[in-house]
Structures are given as C-alpha cells and as structure tokens.
C-alpha positions as CSV (number, residue, x, y, z in Angstrom):
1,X,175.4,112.6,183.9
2,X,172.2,114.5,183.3
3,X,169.1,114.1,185.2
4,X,166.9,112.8,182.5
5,X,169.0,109.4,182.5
6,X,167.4,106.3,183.3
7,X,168.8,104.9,186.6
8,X,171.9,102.3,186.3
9,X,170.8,98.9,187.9
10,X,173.9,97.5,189.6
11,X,175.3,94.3,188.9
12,X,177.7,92.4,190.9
13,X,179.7,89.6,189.8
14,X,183.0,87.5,190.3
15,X,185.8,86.3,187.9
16,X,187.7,83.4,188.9
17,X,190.8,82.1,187.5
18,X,194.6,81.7,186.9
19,X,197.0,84.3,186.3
20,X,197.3,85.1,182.6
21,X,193.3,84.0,182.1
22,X,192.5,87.3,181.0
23,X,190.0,88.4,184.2
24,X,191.2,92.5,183.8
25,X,190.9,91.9,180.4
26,X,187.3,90.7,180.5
27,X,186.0,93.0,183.3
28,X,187.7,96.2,181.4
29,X,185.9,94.8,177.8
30,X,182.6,94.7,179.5
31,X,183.2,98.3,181.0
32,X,183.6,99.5,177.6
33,X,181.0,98.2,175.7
34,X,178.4,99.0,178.4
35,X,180.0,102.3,178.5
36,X,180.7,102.6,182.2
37,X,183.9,104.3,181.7
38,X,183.6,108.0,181.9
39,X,185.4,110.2,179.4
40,X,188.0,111.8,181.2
41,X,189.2,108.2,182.4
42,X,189.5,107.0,179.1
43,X,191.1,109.5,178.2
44,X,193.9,109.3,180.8
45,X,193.8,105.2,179.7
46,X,195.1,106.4,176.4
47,X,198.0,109.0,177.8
48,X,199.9,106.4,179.6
C-alpha cells in the first residue's frame, strides 16, 4: 500500500442466516469486488 492512497473507511456489518444461505459466499464476493483481498492472498486462494 503506498502512501498516496486515500484512507479506507471501515465498515462493519453482520450476516445472518442458515447453513447453506451462502453468508462466506457473500462476504468473500464483496471482498473481491471492493478489492480488499491483497494479492498474495489471492493468490494462495487459487493454489489450494
């Protein structure tokens, strides 16, 4: 992360639900597409 990056605001929020309802699913989508996952742990994602 370089310096001239803007600050992240953080964001807290709760998933509720049965099994099977898809809640990792959803918090690892919204991860991605904000593009909070670094690199290297994608990366490591994709090996196993």
């Amino acid at each position: 992360m370089s310096a001239s990056r803007h600050p992240i605001e953080l964001l807290r929020f709760n998933t509720c639900g049965s099994v099977d309802d898809g809640k990792s699913t959803l918090i690892g989508r919204l991860l991605y597409d904000s593009k909070s996952i670094m690199e290297d742990q994608m990366e490591a994602l994709e090996r196993s």
